[in-house]
N, C-alpha and C positions, 0 to 999 in steps of 0.2 A: 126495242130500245130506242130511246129517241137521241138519235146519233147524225150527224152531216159530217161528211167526208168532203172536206176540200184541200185541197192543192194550188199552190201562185206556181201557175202555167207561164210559157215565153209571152204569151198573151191574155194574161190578167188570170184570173181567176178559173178554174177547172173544176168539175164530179172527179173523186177517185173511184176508178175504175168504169165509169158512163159517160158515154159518148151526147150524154145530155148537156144543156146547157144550164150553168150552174148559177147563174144570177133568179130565174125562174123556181127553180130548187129552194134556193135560199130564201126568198120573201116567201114561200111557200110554209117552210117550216119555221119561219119567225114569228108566222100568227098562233103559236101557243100560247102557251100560256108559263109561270116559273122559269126562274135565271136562266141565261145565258151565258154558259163560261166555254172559253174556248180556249184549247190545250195545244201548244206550239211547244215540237221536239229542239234538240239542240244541233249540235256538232256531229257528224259521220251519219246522218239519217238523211234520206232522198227515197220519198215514196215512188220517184220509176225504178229503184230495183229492188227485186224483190228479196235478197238480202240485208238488206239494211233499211227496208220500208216500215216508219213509223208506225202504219195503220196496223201493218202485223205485228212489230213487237212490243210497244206501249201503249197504243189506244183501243188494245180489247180485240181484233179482228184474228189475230193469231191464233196458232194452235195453245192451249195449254199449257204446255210445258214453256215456251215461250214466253208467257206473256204473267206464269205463275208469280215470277220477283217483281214486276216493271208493268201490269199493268195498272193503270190511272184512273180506269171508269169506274169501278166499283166504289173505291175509296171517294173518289170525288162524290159520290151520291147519286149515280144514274145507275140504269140496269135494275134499280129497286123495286119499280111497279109502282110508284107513289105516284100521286094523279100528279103533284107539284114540283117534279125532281127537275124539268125544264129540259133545255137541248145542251147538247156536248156538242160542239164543234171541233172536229179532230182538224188541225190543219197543219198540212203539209210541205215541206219546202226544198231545196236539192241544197245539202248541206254539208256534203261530200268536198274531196280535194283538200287544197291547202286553205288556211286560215282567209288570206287574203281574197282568195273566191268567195269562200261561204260566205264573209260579211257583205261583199255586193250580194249573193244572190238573199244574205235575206234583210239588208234595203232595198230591193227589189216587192219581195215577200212582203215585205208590212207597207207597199204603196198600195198591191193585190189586198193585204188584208183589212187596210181601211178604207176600203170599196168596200167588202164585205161589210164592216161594221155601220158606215151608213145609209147602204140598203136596207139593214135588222132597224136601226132605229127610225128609216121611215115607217119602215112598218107594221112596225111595234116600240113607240116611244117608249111607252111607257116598262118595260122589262129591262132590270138590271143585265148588263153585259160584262161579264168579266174575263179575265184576260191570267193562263197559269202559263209558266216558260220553266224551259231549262235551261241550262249553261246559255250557247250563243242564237237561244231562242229569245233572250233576253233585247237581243242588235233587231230582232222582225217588232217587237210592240212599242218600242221604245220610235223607230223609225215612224211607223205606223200612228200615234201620238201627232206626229206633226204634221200630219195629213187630216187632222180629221178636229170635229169643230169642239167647246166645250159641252161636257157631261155625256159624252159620247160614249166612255167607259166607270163602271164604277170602281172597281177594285184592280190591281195586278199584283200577282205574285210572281216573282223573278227566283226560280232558286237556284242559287250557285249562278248567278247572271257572266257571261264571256262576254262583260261591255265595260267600259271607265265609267270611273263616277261623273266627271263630267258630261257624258254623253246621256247618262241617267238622268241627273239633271236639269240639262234640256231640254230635253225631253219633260220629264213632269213640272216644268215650267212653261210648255207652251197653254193654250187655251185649254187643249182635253186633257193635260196633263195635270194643272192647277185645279181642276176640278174632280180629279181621280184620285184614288192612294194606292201607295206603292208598299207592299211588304216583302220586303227586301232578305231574302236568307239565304243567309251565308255560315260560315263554317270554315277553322282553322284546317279541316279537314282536307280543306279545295285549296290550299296558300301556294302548293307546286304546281297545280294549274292556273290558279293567277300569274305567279313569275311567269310560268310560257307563256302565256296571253301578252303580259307585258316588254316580254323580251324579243315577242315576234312581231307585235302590233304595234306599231308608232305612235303615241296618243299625240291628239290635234292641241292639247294644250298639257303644256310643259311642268314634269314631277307629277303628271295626274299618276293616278292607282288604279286599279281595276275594285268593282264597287265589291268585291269579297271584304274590300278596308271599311267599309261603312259609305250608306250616301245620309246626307244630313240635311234634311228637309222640314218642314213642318207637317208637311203631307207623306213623309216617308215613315218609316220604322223599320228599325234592323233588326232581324231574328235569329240569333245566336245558336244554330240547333246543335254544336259539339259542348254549349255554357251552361253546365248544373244549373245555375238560378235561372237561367232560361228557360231550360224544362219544367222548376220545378214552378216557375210561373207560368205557363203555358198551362200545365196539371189543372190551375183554377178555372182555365177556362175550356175545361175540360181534354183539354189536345194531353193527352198519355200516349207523348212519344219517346222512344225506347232510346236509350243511351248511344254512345257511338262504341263503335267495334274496333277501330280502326283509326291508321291516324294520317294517311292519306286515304280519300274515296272524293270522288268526283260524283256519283251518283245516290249518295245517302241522303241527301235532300229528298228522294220521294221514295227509295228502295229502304230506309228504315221503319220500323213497325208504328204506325201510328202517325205519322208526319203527313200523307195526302190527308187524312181523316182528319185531322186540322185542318190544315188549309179549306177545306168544306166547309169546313165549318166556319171558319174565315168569311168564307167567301158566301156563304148560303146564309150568316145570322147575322150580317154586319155589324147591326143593330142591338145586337146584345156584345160582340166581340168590339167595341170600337178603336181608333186606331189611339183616339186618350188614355182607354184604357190599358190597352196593351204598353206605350210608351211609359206610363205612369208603373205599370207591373216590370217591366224589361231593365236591364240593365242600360245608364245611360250609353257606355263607350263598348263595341267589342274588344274583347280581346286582340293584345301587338299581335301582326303576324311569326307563325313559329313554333307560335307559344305550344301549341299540341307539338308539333311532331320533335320539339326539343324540352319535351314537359318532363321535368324528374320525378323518376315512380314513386312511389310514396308506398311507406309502410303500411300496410294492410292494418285497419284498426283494433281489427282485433287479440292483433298478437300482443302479450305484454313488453310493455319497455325495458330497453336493453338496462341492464342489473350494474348499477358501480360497483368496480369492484375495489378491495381493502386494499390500501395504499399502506 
């Protein structure tokens, strides 16, 4: 399986698990050939223990049973044996502790990981690199962006991003970021971990929101994955991903049936999925926050309607 394991070490960049040096490693496995996407966990994950390490329980290294709901690699398109499925870069970061830690250590992690990304593009300019996150894996590529020069990455998916929309912003407004797209997915699903994010985190600029609200770009796009016409517009472009279950989940961004197998496809066909078209397909505004988990049930369609009765 064409997989790199790396880790943002106290001192740049690390191999998980080899006492090799990982700058050597990485231009190694960049002279392939097909994309480059590299997958960064979120919140409560730190590949030094072995409880709570990434590599074991969403990037495929685990046991089975582990790894049966949550892992990434298959859906994302590696693991197939296709001569063209490219390299998965699993990367790692200590994202443990209180909120206020993890986001230093992972703007620490996206200075480590935009080293990485312009060793890959010396050495392979020409290979799409792309960039998947989860919640506050969103604060490692966004940081990472501003370290590193234009077209340096093609594509990011943020899902359920633990960052502000301003800081998103910024971010895909610096040079690598103006030159990248952002697709952004979100879901009323994640709206009580927004409020904690917002109610613990200070934002630097005043009445911002956490980008669960929408970030509004030219180069972004919001993906609505708990919004009927979202799914049923995704459906065209082939993404049959499965309904929501639930009306708080923090991890249904890639734990629902169908949602990685998108983004794959996202990220592997650009060129037929593009971000016009999608914006053009997609609902302009997401939904207020709330709206799910204070949504009124609704009568099943098929029962018949309640009968007047004789006055």
């Amino acid at each position: 399986m064409p997989i790199l394991r790396l880790n943002a070490g106290p001192d740049g960049l690390v191999l998980h698990g080899s006492p090799a040096p990982a700058l050597p490693t990485l231009r190694r496995a960049a002279k392939g050939s097909g994309p480059i996407i590299i997958m960064i966990h979120g919140f409560k994950y730190d590949p030094n223990v072995p409880t709570y390490c990434p590599h074991n329980r969403i990037f495929g290294k685990g046991t089975a049973e582990a790894r049966a709901q949550t892992q990434w690699l298959r859906p994302l398109g590696f693991a197939s044996r296709h001569a063209g499925e490219g390299l998965a870069i699993a990367f790692g970061w200590g994202a443990r502790g209180n909120l206020w830690n993890a986001q230093l250590s992972a703007r620490a992690a996206g200075v480590a990981l935009a080293q990485a990304i312009r060793d890959i593009r010396a050495v392979a300019p020409f290979r799409p690199i792309h960039a998947i996150t989860h919640s506050m894996g969103s604060e490692v590529i966004f940081e990472a962006l501003r370290h590193l020069p234009a077209r340096a990455l093609h594509r990011v998916v943020t899902i359920t991003g633990a960052s502000y929309a301003s800081v998103a912003t910024a971010a895909m407004e610096t040079p690598a970021g103006r030159s990248a797209q952002l697709l952004n997915i979100i879901s009323r699903e994640n709206d009580v971990f927004d409020l904690m994010f917002e109610r613990l985190m200070a934002p630097a600029v005043p009445m911002d929101r956490a980008m669960g609200s929408g970030v509004h770009l030219s180069n972004a796009v919001n993906i609505q994955l708990d919004c009927p016409k979202t799914l049923a517009a995704l459906a065209r472009f082939g993404g049959h991903v499965s309904g929501p279950e639930r009306r708080v989940c923090h991890w249904s961004g890639y734990t629902r049936p169908g949602a990685l197998r998108f983004y794959a496809r996202a990220l592997r066909s650009a060129d037929d999925i593009t971000l016009e078209a999608l914006k053009a397909a997609l609902p302009v505004m997401p939904t207020p926050r709330w709206s799910r988990i204070f949504a009124v049930p609704q009568m099943p369609s098929y029962l018949p309607a309640r009968q007047k009765t004789a006055t």
